[in-house]
C-alpha positions as CSV (number, residue, x, y, z in Angstrom):
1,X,23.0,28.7,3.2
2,X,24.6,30.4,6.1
3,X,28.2,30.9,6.3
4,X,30.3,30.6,8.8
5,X,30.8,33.5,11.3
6,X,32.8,32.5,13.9
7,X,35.0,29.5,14.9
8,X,34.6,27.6,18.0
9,X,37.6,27.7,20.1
10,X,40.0,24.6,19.6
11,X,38.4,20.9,21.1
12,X,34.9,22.8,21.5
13,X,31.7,22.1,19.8
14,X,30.1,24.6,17.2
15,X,26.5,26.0,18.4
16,X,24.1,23.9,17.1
17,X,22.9,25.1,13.7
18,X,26.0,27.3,13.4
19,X,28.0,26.8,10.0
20,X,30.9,24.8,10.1
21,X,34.1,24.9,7.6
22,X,34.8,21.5,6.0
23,X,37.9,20.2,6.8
24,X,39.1,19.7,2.9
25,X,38.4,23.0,2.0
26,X,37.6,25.6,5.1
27,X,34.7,26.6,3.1
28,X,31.0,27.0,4.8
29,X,28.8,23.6,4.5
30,X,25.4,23.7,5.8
31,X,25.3,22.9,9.4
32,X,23.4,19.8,9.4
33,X,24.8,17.6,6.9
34,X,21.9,15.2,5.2
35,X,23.4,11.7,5.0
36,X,22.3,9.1,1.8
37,X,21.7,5.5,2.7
38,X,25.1,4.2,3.4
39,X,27.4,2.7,1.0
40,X,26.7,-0.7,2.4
41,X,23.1,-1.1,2.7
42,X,23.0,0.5,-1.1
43,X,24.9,-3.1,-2.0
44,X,22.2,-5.1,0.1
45,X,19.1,-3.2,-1.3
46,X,20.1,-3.7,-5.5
47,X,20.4,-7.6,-4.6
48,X,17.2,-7.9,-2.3
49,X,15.3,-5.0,-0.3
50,X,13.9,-4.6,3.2
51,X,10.7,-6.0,2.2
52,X,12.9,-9.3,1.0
53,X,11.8,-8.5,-2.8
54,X,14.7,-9.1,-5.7
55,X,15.9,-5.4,-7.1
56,X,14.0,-4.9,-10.4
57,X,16.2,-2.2,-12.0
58,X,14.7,-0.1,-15.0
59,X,15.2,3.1,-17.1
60,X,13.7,6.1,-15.8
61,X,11.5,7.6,-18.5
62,X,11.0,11.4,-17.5
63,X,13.6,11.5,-14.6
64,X,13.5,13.7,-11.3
65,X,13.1,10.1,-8.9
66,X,15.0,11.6,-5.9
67,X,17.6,9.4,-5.7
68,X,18.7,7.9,-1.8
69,X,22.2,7.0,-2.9
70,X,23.3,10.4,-4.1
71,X,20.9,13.1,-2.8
72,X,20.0,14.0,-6.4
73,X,17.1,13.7,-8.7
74,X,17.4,10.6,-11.7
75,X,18.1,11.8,-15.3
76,X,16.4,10.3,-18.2
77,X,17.9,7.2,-19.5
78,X,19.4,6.5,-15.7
79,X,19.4,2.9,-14.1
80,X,17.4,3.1,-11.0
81,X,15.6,0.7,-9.0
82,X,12.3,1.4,-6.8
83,X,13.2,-0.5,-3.6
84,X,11.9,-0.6,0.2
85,X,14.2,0.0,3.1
86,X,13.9,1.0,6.6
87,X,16.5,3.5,7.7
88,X,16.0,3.1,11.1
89,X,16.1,-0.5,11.4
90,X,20.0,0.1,9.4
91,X,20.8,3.0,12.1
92,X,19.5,0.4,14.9
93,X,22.0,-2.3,13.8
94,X,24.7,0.2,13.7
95,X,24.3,1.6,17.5
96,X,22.5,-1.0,19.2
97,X,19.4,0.7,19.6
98,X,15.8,-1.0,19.6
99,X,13.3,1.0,18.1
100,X,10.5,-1.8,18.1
101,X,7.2,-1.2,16.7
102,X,8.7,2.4,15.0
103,X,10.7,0.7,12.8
104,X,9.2,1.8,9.7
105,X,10.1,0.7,5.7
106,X,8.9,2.7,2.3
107,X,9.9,3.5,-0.9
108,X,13.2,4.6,-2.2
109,X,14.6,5.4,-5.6
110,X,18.3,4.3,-5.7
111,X,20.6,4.1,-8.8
112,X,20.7,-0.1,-10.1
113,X,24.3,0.0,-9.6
114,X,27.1,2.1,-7.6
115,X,27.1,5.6,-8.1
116,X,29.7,7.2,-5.9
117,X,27.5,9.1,-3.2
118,X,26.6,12.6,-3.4
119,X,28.8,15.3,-4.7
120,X,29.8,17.5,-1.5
121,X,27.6,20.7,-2.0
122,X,26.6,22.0,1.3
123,X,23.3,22.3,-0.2
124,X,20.0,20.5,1.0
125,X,18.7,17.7,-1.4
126,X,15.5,18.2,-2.7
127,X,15.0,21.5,-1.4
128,X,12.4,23.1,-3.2
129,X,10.2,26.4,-1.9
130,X,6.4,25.3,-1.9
131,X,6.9,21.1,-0.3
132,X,5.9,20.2,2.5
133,X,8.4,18.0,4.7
134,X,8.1,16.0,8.3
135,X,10.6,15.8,10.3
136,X,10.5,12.6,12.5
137,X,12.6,13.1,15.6
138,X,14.3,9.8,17.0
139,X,16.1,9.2,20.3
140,X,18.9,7.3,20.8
141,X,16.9,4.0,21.8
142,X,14.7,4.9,17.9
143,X,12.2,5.9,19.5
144,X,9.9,8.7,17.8
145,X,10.2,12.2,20.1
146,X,8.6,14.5,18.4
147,X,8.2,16.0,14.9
148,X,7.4,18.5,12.7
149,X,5.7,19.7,9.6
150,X,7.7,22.1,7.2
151,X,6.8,23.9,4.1
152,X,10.2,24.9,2.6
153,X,10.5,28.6,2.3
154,X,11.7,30.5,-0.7
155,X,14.6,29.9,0.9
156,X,14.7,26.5,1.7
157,X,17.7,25.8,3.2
158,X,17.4,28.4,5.8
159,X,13.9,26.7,6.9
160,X,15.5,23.1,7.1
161,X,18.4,24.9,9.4
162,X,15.6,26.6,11.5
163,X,13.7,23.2,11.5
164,X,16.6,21.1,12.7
165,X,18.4,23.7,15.2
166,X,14.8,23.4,16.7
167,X,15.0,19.9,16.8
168,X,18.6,19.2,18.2
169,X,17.7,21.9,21.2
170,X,16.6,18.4,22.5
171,X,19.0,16.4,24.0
172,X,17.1,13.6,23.7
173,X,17.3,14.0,20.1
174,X,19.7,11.8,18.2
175,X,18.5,12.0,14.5
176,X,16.2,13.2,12.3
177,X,14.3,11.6,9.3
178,X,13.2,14.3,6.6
179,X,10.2,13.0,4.7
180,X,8.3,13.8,1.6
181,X,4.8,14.6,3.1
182,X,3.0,13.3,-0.2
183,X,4.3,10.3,0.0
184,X,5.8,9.6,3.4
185,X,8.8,8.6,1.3
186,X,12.3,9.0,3.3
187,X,14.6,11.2,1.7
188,X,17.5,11.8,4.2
189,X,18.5,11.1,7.8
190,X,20.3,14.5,9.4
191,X,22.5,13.3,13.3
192,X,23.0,15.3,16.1
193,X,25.9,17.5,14.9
């Protein structure tokens, strides 16, 4: 992770990609920050999913399910669920955007029941060297702008900060999905800083 060299003068922007101090603690985060599926749609999905199908919660057996709800992989012995949502449908409802035919659902791991979010880290979730990741580039209307295959480098969060400085460079950009290529499965949603 890159730490934070300079800071922006009072009111202004940081450079895209550039680290930024959180506010709590004044300590480097990673400039993009990957966002779980919000609080409130978690609450939706563990009653019914995207799809309309009842939440059928279970133990996980061997663990490492990349959980949505907390940016983390599942433990043994956990409570998750396997559900289907569609991020940008949520994001849609939330800005008033109409993405139309690219409004896409898949599979999600979640935790069966609240979990409290992801523990700040300033790291990238399921960040490791050798996967391959797209990233699906949305404009403000949720319409798909472009993308971009990534194999994550021995260091992987430098290539996730090199992938989405190169993606926010367009202004027409207003999020990014990060995918598992293997499955096509979402695993975060990163906004225009």
């Amino acid at each position: 992770m890159r730490t934070a060299e300079t800071s922006p003068a009072p009111g202004a922007s940081p450079a895209p990609g550039a680290a930024r101090a959180t506010p709590a603690t004044g300590t480097p985060r990673a400039p993009y920050v990957p966002l779980p599926i919000p609080p409130d749609a978690l609450a939706r999905l563990r009653v019914v999913d995207d799809a309309g199908r009842s939440c059928v919660p279970y133990a996980a057996t061997e663990g490492g399910e990349p959980l949505r709800c907390c940016l983390r992989s599942a433990a043994p012995g956990e409570r998750i669920a396997l559900v289907s949502y569609a991020p940008l449908r949520r994001w849609a409802a939330e800005t008033g955007a109409e993405p139309g035919a690219y409004d896409e659902q898949g599979p999600v791991f979640v935790h069966a029941g609240e979990c409290g979010g992801p523990a700040p880290s300033g790291e990238y979730p399921f960040a490791r060297p050798g996967a391959l990741r797209a990233l699906r580039r949305y404009d403000a209307e949720g319409r798909i702008v472009g993308g971009r295959l990534l194999e994550l480098p021995e260091g992987p969060a430098e290539g996730f900060e090199r992938a989405l400085a190169e993606a926010f460079e367009d202004p027409a950009v207003a999020l990014v999905h990060v995918r598992a290529v293997e499955y096509g499965c979402f695993h975060f949603e990163v906004r225009r800083p």
